[in-house]
N, C-alpha and C positions, 0 to 999 in steps of 0.2 A: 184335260191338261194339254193333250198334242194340240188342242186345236185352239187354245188359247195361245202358245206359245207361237202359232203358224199365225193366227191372227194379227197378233204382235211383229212378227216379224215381218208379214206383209204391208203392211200399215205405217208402221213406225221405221222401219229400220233401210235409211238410204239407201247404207253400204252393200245391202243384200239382194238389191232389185238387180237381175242380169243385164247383162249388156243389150241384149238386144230377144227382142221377143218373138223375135220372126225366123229363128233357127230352127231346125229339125232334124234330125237326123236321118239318114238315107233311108233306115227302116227302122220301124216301129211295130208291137204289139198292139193290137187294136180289141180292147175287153167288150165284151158283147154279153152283159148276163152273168148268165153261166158258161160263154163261151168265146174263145179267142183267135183271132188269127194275124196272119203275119201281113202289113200292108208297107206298099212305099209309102215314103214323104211325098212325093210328089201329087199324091191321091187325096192327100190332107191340108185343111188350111193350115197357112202359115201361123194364122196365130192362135193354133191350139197349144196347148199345155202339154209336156211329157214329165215322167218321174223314171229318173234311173236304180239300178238293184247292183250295192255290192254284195257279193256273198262269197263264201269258201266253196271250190270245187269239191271239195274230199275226193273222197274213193269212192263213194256211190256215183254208179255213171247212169245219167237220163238215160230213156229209151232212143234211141236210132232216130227214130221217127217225129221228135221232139226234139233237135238238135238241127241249125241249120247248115244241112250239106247241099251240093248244086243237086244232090236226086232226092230232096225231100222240097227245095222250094216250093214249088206248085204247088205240093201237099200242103204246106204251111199255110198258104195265100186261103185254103179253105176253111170254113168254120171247125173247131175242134174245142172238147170238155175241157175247161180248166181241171175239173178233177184227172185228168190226163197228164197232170204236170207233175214234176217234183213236189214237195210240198213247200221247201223255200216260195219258189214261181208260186205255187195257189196263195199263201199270205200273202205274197208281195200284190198280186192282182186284188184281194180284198180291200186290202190296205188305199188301195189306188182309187179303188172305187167308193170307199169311205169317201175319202178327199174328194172327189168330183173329179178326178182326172180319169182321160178315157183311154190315153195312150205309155205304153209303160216298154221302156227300154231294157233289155237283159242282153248280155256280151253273147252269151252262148245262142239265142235266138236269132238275132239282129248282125251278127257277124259272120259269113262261111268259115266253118269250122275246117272245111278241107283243100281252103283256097290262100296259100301264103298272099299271094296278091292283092286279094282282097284284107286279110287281115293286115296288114301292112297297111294299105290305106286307109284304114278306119281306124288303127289303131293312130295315125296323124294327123287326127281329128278329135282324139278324145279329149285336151282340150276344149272343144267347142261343144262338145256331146255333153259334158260333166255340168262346165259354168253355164250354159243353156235351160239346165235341168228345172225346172218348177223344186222341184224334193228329191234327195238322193234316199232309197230306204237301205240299212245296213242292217244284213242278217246281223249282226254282231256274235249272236249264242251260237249259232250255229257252225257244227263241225263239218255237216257237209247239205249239197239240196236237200236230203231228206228231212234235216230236224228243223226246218222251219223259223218264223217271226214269232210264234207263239210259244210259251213253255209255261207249265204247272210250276204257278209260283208259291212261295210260301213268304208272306209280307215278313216274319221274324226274322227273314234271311238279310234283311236290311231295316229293321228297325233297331232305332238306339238297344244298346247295351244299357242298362238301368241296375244299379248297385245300391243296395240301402245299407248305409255307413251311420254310426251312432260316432258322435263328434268327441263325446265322453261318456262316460260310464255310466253317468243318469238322466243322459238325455235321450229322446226318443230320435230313432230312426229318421232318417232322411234319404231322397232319391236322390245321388249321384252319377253322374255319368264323364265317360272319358274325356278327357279335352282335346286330345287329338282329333278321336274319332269324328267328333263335328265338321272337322272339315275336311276329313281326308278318308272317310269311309266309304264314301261313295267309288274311289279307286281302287277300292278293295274287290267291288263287283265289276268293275269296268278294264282293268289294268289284263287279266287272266283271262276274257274273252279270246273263242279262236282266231275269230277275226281282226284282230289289231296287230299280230305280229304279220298279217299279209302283204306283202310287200304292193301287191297292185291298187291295195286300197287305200294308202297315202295318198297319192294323187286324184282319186275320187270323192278324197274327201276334202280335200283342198280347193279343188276347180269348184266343186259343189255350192251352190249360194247357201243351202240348210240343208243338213244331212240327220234325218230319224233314225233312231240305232235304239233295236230292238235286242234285249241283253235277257240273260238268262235270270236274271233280279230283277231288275229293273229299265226301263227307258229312259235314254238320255237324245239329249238336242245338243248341235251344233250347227251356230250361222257367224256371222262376221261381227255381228253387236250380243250374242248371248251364247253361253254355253250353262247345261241346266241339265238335272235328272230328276226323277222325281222324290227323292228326299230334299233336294232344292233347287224347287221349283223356279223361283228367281234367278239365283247364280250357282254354279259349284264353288265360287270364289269366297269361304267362307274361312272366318278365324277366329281366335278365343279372344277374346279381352284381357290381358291379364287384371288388370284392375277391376273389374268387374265381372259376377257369377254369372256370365249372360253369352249367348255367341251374337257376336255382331256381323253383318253383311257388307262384305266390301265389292261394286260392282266396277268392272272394267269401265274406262271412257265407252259409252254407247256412240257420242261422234268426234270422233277425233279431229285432227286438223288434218291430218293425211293419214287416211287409210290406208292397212295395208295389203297389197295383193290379192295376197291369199290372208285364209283366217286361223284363228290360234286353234289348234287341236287339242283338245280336251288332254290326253297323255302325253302330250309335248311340252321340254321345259318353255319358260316365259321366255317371250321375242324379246330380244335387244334392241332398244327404238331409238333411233338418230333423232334429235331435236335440231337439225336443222331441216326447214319445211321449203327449203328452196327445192328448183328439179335438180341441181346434187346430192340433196339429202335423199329425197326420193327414189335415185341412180343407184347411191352408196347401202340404202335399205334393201333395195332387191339382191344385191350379192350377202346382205347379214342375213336376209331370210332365209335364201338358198342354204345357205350353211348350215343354218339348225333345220332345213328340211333333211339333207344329205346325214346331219346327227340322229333322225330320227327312223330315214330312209331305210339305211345301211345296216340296221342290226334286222331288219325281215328278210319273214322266209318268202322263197320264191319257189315253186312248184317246178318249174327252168329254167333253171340257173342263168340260160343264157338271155334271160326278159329281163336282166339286173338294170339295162340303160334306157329298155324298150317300156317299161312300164313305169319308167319318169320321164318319158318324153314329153306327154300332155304339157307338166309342166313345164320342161324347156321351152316349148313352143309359145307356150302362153309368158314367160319370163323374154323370151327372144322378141315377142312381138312386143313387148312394155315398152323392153329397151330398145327399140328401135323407134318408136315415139318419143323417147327423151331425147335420144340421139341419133336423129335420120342420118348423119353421115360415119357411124360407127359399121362395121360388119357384124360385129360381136358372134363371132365366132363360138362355137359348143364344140368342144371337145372331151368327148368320152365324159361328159359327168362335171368335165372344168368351164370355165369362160375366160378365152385368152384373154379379153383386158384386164383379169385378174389372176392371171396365170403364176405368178411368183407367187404370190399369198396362198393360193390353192395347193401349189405343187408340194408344201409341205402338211398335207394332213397326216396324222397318227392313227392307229391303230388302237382302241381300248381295251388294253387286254387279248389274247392271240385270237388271231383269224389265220382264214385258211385262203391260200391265191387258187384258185380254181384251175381244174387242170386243162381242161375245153378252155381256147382262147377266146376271149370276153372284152377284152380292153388292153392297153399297154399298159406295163407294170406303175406307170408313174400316177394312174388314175387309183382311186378308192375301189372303182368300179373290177376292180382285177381281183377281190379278196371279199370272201362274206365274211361280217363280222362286223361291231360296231366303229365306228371310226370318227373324228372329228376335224371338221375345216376350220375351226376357231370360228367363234359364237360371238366374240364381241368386235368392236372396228379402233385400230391403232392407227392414228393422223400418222399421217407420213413423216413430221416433224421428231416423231416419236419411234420409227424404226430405217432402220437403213439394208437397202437393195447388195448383195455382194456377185449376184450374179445379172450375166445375161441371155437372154433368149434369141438367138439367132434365126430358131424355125420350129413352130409345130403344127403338126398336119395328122390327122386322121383317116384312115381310108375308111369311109363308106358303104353299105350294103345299097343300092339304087333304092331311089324312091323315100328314104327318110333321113334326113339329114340329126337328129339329135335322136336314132335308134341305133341299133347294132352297128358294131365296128369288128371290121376283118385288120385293124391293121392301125398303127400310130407310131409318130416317134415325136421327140422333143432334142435340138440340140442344143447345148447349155455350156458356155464360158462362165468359168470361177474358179475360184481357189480351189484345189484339187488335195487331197488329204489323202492320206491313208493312217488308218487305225488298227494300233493293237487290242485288243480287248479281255478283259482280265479272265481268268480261267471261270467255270461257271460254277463251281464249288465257292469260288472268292465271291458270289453274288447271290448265295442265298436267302438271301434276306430281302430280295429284289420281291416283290406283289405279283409280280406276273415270271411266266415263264419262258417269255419273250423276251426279257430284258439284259441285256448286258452293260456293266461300266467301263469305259475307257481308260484303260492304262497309261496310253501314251497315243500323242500325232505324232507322226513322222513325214518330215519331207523328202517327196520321189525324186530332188533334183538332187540333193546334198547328202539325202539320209541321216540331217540333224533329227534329231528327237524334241520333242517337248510337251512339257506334261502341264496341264490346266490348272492352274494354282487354286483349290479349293479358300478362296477368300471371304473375310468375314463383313460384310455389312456391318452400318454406323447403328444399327438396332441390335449387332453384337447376331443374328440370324449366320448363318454359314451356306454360303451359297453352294446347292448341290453339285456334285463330282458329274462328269459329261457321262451320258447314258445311249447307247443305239437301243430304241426300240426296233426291233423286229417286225415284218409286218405276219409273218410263218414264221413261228419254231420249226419247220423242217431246214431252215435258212439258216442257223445261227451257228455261225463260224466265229474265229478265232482272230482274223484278222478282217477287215473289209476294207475299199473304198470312199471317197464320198467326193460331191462336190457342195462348196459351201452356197445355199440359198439367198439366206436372211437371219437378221435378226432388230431385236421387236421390244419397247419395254417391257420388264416382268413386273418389276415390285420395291421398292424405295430406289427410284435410279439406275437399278441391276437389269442388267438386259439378257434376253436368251434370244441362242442364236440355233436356225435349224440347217442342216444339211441331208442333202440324200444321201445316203447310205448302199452302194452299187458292189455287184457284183459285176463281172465279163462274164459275156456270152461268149458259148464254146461253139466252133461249127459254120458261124456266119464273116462272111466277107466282110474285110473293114474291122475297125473294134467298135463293138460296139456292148451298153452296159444294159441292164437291167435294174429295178430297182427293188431292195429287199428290207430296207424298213426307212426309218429317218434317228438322226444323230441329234440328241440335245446335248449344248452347252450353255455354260452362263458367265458369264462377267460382269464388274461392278461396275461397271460404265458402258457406256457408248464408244467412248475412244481405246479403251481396253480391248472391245471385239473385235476394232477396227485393226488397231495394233495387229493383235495376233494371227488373223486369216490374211496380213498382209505380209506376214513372213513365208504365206506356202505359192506357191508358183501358180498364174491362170492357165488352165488347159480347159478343149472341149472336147467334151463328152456326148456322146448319140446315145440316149436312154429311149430302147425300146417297152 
């Protein structure tokens, strides 16, 4: 089955041939047998094959001597037992050498483990290390090196559920089976895997042309034209009929008109596709893709917390260099997790349900990247025609760690002219009933010039629908006060003509020169028009705000 599936993909599948076949990475694993050791790129032709290995670190730590530090190099350069390895590294070299590939990339081999400098620069590479790859293999079952690509399977653990149901009283027995289950059983083995909430392995699997994921049930495939397990073999894109006692196959376009970037991830929801196939369509798709990546990103674990921006770099770089082919005289700029030429639309993501702002500084509050926990940048694209800008950006800037421009940041700010608010908010006993525990509703705006009051007329839509009461999400429950700030953003169609508008939601910083804000969740409002929201933020005064 893998190797029909690789056949296929090799053969058939445009989107999935890499870019260039003459990459390599600075070092590689060179399999010999039974025996392996550590060589340069430069020692090897260009156009050999490599296969990279995602896997979960756990707690089990390799041996010293198996691990690249500057006092085991030399050691490594020599032959040495794969049985000497973890056992993750032993399947992944089997596996490798099934395939006919002789050379096999692993982060912990291939990277000095005790050299920031080094890892820094390979990690500004992995981009080119991933999408280069011949085959990505993903431990997937595994919790840590020790439990391996392989596990004692039991085939019931993924064969249909089979039910004999009698229709009536004197008819005989018949096999029924779920109708869900057909198409959605197979993420019942996939979804719970350790390896999918890892936050470093989004990006490996994305850059990846086909990534093999070895599950604790079963194996599944992922490339640009197929995603597949082996309950189905063909697609996992399956669904009931209702009209008919039968499951039917629905497969994705295998070639589109314009591919995109990167590829759909098997537990990612469905990509939002622009149908214009001009190079603005193409422009306007890489910031929707990025969005449901950052949806998908944002709720993994990270082993360090402070790799939250460093282990989506690959990506940026590889998103940085697209857009810089669309638009050679653009800068486009990366900041912390955003992209200035979409800086308004980004600045308002939300929070799903409470996270937590990490206490080690990580990013400026106004980024996603400042709080674990899932979050969303909005998933589909609103024409311009269809929302209106209330603020402006005067300057944002990110300070830098040297040597990687879309990794770690020590530092940012953003300053922002717009309607400037202040909100009372209703006591949190009065918001009970609110889903999350982050949520509070708006009592009343008040203006800081006049100290008029006004309160958001919960109005009713021509569908007789009642447009919801204005809410601060939070971005931390540790943050939820009683009154806050805000500057007004944007706002966007919602739903029959009614539009919702967002604001940041700030506190002041205590201690620092200047005023300057932070940001602690975002403000939803809504109104029955476009000229209503306009109306209303044009009764509050513009000021600017320094959101660090």
């Amino acid at each position: 089955m893998v190797e029909n599936w690789l056949h296929e993909c090799i053969r058939t599948h445009e989107h999935c041939k890499s870019a260039s076949s003459q990459y390599l990475p600075n070092r590689l694993l060179a399999i010999n047998g039974a025996s392996f050791q550590l060589v340069s790129s430069d020692s090897i032709p260009s156009s050999e094959r490599y296969i990279t290995l995602s896997h979960h670190w756990g707690e089990v730590s390799t041996a010293q001597d198996t691990i690249l530090l500057q006092t085991t190099y030399d050691h490594l350069r020599t032959d040495h037992a794969i049985s000497s390895l973890p056992k993750t590294f032993r399947d992944a070299m089997a596996i490798s050498s099934k395939l006919g590939i002789k050379y096999l990339w692993i982060d912990k081999l291939c990277i000095y483990q005790d050299s920031l400098e080094d890892w820094r620069r390979e990690v500004g590479m992995m981009q080119d290390i991933y999408k280069n790859a011949f085959l990505n293999i993903s431990a997937l079952g595994a919790r840590d090196e020790g439990e391996g690509c392989f596990f004692d399977r039991d085939p019931r653990d993924i064969a249909p559920t089979i039910v004999k149901l009698r229709q009536t009283s004197s008819s005989e027995p018949k096999d029924f089976r779920f109708a869900l289950e057909k198409g959605w059983a197979w993420r019942l083995s996939f979804d719970n895997e350790p390896i999918v909430r890892r936050g470093w392995v989004v990006q490996e699997r994305l850059l990846s042309p086909r990534v093999l994921h070895f599950g604790r049930k079963q194996i599944f495939w992922e490339c640009r034209e197929k995603n597949a397990c082996e309950i189905h073999p063909d697609t996992v894109y399956c669904y009931k009929d209702s009209n008919k006692d039968r499951v039917n196959t629905e497969r994705r376009p295998e070639t589109p008109r314009r591919p995109h970037l990167w590829k759909q991830l098997l537990d990612a929801p469905d990509r939002r596709v622009i149908t214009d196939y001009t190079s603005n369509g193409e422009y306007e798709q890489l910031f929707l893709d990025w969005n449901a990546i950052i949806h998908t990103y944002a709720k993994c674990n990270l082993t360090i917390p402070s790799d939250k921006l460093v282990a989506l770099s690959g990506l940026a770089n590889d998103m940085k260099r697209t857009l810089s082919s669309l638009r050679p005289d653009h800068m486009h700029r990366y900041l912390a997790g955003l992209w200035e030429e979409k800086l308004v639309d980004q600045l308002v993501w939300n929070v799903l349900g409470p996270a937590k702002r990490v206490k080690e500084y990580r990013a400026p509050s106004w980024s996603w990247a400042s709080v674990d926990g899932s979050c969303n940048l909005g998933l589909g694209l609103v024409e311009k025609e269809h929302k209106v800008d209330f603020v402006e950006i005067k300057e944002a800037k990110t300070e830098i760690f040297e040597g990687l421009e879309t990794g770690e940041v020590k530092g940012g700010w953003v300053r922002l002219v717009g309607p400037w608010l202040q909100l009372k908010l209703l006591p949190q006993n009065e918001t009970a009933h609110w889903p999350h525990e982050n949520g509070r509703w708006v009592e009343l705006f008040r203006n800081v010039d006049t100290g008029d009051e006004l309160k958001e007329e919960g109005e009713a839509l021509s569908t007789g629908q009642r447009l919801p009461m204005a809410m601060v999400l939070f971005d931390d429950p540790v943050d939820l006060v009683d009154e806050v700030f805000g500057v007004q953003i944007q706002a966007k169609v919602w739903s029959e003509g009614a539009y919702s508008s967002s604001a940041l939601a700030l506190s002041k910083v205590d201690g620092v020169s200047g005023e300057q804000w932070r940001r602690v969740g975002l403000l939803l409002s809504y109104f029955a028009s476009r000229d209503k929201a306009t109306s209303f933020f044009e009764k509050f005064p513009r000021k600017e705000a320094m959101v660090i």
